[in-house]
C-alpha positions in Angstrom: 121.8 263.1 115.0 124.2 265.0 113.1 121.6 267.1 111.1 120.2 267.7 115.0 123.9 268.8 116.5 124.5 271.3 113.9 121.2 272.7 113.8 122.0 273.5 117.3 125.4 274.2 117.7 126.2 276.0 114.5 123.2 277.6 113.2 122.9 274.7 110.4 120.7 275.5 107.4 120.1 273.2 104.3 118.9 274.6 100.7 117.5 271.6 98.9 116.8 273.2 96.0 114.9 270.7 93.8 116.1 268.1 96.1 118.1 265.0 95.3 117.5 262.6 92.3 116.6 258.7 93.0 120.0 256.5 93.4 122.7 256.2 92.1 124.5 259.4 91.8 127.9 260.9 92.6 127.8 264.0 95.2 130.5 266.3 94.2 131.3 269.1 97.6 133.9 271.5 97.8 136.2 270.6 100.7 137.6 273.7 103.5 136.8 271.2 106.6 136.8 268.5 108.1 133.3 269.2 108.8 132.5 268.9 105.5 132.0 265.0 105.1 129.5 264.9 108.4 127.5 268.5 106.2 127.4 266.1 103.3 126.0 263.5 105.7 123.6 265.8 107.4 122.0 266.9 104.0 121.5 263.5 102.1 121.0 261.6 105.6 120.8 258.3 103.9 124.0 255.4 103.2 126.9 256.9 101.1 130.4 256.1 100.8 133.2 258.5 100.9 136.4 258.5 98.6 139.1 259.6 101.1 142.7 259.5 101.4 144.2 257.0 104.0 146.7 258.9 105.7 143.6 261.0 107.3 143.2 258.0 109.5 145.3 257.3 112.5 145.4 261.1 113.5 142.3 262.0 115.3 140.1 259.6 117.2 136.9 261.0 116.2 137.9 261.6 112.7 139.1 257.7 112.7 135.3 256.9 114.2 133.3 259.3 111.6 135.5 257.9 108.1 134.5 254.0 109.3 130.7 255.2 109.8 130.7 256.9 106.1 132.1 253.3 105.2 134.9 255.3 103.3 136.3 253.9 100.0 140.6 254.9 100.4 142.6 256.1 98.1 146.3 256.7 99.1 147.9 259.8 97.8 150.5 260.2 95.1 148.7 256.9 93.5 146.1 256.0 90.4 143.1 254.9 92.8 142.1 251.9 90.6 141.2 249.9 93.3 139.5 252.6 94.5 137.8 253.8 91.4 136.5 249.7 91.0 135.2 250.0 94.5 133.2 253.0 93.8 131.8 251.7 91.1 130.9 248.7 92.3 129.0 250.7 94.9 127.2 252.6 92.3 126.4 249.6 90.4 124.4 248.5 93.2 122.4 251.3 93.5 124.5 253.6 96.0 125.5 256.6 96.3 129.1 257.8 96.3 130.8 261.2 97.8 133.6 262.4 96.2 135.3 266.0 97.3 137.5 267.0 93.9 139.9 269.3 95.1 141.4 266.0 97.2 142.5 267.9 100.5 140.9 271.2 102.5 142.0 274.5 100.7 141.8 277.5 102.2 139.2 278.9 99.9 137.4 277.2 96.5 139.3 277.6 93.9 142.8 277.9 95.7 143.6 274.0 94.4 143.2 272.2 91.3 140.2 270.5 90.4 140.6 266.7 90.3 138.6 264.9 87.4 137.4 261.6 89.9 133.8 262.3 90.4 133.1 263.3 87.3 134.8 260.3 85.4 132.6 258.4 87.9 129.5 259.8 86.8 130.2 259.6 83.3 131.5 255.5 83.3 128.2 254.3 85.5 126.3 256.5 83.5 124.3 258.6 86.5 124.0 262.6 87.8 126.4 264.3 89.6 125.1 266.4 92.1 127.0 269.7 93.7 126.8 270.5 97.2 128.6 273.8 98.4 128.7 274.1 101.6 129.6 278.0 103.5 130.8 278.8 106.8 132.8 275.3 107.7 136.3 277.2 107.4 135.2 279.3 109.9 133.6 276.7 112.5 136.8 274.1 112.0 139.8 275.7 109.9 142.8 274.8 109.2 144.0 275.5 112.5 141.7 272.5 114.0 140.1 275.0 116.4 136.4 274.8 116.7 134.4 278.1 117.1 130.6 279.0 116.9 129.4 280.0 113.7 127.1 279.3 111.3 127.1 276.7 108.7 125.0 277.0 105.1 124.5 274.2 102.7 123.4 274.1 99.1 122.9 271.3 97.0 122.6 271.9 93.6 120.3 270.7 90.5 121.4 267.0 89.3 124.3 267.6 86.5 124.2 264.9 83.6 127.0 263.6 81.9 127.5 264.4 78.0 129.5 262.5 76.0 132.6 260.0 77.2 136.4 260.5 77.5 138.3 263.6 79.1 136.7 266.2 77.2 133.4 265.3 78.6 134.6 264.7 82.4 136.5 268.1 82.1 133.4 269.6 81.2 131.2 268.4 83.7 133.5 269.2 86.5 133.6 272.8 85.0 130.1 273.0 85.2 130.4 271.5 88.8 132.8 274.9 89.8 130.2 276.9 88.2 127.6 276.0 90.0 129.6 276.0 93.8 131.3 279.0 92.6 127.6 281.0 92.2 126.5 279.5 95.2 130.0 280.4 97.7 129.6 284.2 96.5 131.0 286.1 93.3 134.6 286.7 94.4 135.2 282.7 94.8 136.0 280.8 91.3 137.7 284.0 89.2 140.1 281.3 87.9 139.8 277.6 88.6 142.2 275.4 87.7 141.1 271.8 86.4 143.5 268.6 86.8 143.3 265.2 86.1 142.1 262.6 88.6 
């Protein structure tokens, strides 16, 4: 339905590149909408959960209705998500699949916030791929201003990253090669200096 919708409405095209790897994984997206989470939905189209902060909920009705469909996993801001974090990988454990959007919060443009370290320390404790997704063209649609317009939407998901090593070091890497990749897909002017913190 979703995939269907924004076909229609917004011009919607997915690049699957190789395609996804079998279960579990983490999907890493970079985050200027909240149109993002249903693009992530519309390109996988099978159960995830999303990490997501709870003070989204409680401000928009149909925001409230999409986080309970993508069964979200909350984190509350300003805190260490342990519970979270167990959650998630609990959810992996058992074969899921877990959606995780590092910069936290919708920026402006990629690269205008800090990178948190989250879905790659995922990836590297239950030991399976991280896979980007950039997605184009849902600042325009849905901005920050909360004003929806026509446009068209463009969505790339990358090649399956695999963790190396264990420890910062490694997760720090791993989300750096994460940028990379969304960075070469979301043009060469995006991503001159990004900016990596930790979870």
């Amino acid at each position: 339905m979703i995939h269907f919708v924004s076909t229609t409405a917004w011009r919607l095209r997915i690049d699957y590149g190789i395609g996804f790897p079998d279960p579990p994984f983490v999907i890493a997206a970079n985050h200027t909408s909240f149109l993002d989470p249903p693009m992530v939905g519309a390109a996988y189209r099978r159960r995830m959960r999303f990490l997501s902060l709870i003070d989204l909920f409680g401000n928009y009705r149909i925001l409230d209705l999409a986080l309970k469909t993508f069964e979200v996993i909350e984190v509350r801001r300003g805190s260490i998500p342990l519970r979270a974090l167990r959650q998630a990988l609990d959810h992996l454990g058992q074969g899921g699949v877990v959606a995780v959007f590092p910069e936290g919060t919708r920026s402006r443009r990629f690269g205008d916030k800090p990178f948190a370290l989250g879905a790659a320390w995922l990836a590297l404790r239950a030991q399976v791929p991280l896979v980007p997704i950039a997605i184009g063209g849902t600042e325009r649609v849905l901005g920050a201003d909360n004003k929806l317009r026509r446009g068209r939407i463009r969505v790339f998901v990358g090649p399956a990253l695999y963790p190396e090593g264990s420890g910062r070091e490694a997760a720090q890497d791993l989300t750096e090669r994460w940028a990379a990749w969304i960075s070469s897909r979301l043009g060469p002017e995006i991503g001159a200096q990004l900016e990596i913190r930790d979870p």
